[in-house]
PAZAPA-4460 file (N, C-alpha, C; in steps of 0.05 Angstrom, whole numbers, plus 32768, in hexadecimal, padded with zeros to 4 digits):
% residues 121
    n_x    n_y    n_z   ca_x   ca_y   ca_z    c_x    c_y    c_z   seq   type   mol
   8995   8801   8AA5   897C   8810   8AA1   8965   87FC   8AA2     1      X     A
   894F   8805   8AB3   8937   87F8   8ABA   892A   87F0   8A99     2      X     A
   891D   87DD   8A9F   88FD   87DC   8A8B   88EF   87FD   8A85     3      X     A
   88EF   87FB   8A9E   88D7   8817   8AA3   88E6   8830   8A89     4      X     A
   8900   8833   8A99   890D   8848   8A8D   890F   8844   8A70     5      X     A
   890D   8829   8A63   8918   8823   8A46   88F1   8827   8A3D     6      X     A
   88E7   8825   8A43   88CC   8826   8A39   88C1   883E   8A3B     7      X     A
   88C6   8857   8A51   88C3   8871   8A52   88D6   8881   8A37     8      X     A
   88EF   8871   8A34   8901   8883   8A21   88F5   8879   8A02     9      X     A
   88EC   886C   89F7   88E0   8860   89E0   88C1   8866   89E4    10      X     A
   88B7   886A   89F3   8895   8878   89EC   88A3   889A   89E8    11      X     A
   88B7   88A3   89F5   88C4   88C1   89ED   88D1   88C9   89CC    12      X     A
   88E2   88AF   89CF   88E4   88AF   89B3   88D2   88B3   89A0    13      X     A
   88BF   889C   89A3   88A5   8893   898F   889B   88B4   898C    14      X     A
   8895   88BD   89A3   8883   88D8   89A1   888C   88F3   8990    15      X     A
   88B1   88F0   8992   88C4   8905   898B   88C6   88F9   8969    16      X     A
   88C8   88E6   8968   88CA   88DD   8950   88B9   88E0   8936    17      X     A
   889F   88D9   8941   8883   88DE   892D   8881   88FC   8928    18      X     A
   8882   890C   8947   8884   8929   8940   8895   8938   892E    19      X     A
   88A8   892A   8932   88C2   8937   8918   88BE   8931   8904    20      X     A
   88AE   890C   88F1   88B8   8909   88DA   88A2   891A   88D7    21      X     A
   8889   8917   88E0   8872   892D   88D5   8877   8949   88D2    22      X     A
   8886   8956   88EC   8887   8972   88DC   889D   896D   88C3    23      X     A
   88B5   895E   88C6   88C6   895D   88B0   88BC   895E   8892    24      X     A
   88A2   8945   8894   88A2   893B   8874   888A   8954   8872    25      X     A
   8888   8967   8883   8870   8981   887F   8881   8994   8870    26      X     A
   889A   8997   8882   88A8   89B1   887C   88BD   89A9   886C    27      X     A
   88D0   8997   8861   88E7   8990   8854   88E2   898D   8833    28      X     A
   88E5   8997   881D   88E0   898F   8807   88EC   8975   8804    29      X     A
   88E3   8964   87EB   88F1   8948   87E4   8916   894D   87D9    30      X     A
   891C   8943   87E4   8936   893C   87E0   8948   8922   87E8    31      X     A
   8965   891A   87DD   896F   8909   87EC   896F   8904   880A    32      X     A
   8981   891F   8812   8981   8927   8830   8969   8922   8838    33      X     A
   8951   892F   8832   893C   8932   883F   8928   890E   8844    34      X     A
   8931   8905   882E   892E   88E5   8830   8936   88D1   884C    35      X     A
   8955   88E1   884D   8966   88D1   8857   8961   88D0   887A    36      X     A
   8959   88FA   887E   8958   88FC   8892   8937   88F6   88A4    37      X     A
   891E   88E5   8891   890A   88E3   8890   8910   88C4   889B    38      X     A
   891D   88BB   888A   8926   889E   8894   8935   8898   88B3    39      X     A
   8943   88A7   88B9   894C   88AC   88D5   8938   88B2   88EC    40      X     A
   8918   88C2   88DC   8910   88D2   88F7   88FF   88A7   88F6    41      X     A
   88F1   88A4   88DB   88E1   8894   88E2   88F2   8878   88F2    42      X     A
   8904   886F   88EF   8912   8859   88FD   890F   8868   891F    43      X     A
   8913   887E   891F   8915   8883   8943   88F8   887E   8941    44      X     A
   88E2   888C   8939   88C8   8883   893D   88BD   886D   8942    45      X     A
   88C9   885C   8929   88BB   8847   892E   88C2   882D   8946    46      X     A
   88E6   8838   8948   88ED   8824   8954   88E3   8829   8971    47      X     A
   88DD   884B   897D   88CC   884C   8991   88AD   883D   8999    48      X     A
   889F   883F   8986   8888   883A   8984   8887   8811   8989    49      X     A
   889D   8803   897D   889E   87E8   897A   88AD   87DB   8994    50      X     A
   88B9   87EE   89A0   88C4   87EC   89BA   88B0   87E5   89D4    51      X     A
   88A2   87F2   89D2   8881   87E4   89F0   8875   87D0   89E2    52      X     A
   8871   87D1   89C7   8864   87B1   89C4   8876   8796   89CA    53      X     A
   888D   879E   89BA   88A2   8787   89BE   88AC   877F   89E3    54      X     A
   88A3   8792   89F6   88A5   878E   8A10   8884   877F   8A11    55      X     A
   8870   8786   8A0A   885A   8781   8A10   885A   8760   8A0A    56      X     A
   8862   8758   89F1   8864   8741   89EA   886C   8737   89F7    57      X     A
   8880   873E   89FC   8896   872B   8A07   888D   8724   8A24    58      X     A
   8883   8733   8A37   887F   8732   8A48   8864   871C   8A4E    59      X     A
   884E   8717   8A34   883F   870A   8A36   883F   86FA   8A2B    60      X     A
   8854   86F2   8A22   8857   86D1   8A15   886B   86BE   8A21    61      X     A
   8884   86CF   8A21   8893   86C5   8A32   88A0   86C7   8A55    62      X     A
   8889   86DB   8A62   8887   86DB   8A7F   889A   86F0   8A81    63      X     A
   8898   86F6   8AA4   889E   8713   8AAB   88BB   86FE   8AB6    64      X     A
   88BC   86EA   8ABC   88DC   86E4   8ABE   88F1   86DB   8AAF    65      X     A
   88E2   86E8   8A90   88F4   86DB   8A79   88FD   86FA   8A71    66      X     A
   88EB   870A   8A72   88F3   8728   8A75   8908   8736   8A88    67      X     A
   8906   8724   8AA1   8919   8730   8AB4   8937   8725   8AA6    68      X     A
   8934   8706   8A9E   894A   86F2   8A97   8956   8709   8A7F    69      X     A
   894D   8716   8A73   8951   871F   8A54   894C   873A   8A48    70      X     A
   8954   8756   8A5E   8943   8767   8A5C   8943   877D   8A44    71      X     A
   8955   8768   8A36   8962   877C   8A1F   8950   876E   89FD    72      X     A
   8940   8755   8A06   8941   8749   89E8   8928   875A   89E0    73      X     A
   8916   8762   89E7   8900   876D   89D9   890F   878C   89CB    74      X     A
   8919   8797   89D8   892C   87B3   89D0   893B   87A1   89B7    75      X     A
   8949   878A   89B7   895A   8786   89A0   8947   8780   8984    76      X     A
   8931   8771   898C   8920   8764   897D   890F   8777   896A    77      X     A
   890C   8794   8983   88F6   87A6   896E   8908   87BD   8961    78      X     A
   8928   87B9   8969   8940   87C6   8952   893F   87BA   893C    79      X     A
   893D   8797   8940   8945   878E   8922   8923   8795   8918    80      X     A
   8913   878A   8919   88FA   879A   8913   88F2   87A9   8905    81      X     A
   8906   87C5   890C   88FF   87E2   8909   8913   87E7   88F5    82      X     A
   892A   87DE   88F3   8944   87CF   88DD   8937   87CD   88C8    83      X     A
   8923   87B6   88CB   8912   87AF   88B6   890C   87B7   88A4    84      X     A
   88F9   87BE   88B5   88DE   87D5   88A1   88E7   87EF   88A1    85      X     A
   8902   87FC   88A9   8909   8805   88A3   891F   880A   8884    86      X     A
   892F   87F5   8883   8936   87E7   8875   8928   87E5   8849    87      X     A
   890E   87DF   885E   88F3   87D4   8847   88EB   87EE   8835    88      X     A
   88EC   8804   8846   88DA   881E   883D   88F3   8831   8831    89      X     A
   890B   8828   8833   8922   8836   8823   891E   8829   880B    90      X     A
   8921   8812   880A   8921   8803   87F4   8907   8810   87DF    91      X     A
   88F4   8811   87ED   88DA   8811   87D8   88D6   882E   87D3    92      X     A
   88E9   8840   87E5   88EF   8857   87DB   88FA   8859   87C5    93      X     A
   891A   8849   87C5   891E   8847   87A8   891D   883E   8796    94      X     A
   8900   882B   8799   88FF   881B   8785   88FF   87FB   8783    95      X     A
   8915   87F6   879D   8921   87D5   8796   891A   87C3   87A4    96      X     A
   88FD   87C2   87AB   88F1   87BE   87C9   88DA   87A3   87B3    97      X     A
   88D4   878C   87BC   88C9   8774   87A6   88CC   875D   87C1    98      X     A
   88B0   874D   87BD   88AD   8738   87CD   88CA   8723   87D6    99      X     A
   88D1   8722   87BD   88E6   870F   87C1   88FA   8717   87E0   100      X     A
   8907   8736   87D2   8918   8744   87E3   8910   8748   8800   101      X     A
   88F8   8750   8804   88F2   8750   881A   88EE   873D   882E   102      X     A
   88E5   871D   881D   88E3   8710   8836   88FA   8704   8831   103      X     A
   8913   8703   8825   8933   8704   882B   893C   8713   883C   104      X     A
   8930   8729   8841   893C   873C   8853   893A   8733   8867   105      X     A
   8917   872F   8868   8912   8720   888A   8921   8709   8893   106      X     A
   8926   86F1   887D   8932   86E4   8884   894B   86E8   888E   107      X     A
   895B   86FB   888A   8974   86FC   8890   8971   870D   88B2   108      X     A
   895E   8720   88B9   8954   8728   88CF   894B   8712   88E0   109      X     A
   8944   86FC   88DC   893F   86E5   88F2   8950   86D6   88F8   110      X     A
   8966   86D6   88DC   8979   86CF   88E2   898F   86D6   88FD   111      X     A
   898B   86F3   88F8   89A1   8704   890B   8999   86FC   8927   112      X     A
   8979   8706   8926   896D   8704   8946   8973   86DF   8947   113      X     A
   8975   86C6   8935   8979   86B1   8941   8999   86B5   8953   114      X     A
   89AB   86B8   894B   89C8   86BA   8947   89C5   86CB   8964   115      X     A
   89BA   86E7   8960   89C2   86F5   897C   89B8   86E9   8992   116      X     A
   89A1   86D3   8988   8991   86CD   89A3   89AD   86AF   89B7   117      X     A
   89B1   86A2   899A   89CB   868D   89A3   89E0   8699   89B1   118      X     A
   89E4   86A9   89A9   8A05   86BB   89B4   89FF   86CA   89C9   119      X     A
   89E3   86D6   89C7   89E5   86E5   89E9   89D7   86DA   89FE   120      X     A
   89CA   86CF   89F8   89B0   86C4   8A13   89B5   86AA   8A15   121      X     A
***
């Protein structure tokens, strides 16, 4: 699958995504489920929405032939990302979300993207 095609399917997402958690957190009372499945719409959201920047970046820092070399790392990069802060906003959902934890978290997320960047590219 093209660039093109991976960046048309993540601005779709992004669009399908925002639309759902909004009508969701309109129409769903609070609940577990309703938490759970809020958390689901926003990770497709967001990870759409972080998907053209992370191509955008990528494409202007590290050139249009490091993109061709690699056409998958900005897609991996704005997963762990979206992992993240996704990750972040469960937590402070329930509570257990504190400077320390979080930039442990990150650390262990730069970690991964170091490790995947050694092992695949």
């Amino acid at each position: 699958m093209s660039n093109r095609w991976t960046l048309l399917g993540s601005l779709l997402a992004a669009v399908f995504g925002w639309g759902a958690l909004m009508y969701f957190t309109y129409a769903a009372r609070p609940s577990t489920f309703a938490i759970g499945v809020a958390l689901i719409l926003f990770f497709v959201a967001s990870l759409g929405t972080t998907t053209p920047i992370a191509y955008y970046l990528h494409y202007r820092f590290a050139g249009s032939e490091s993109l061709n070399s690699h056409p998958r790392r900005p897609l991996r990069q704005s997963t762990l990302f979206t992992s993240y802060v996704t990750l972040c906003v469960l937590l402070r959902a329930i509570g257990l979300l504190n400077w320390t934890f979080a930039l442990f978290v990150l650390g262990l997320v730069v970690m991964a993207e170091v490790t995947l960047i050694t092992w695949f590219d």
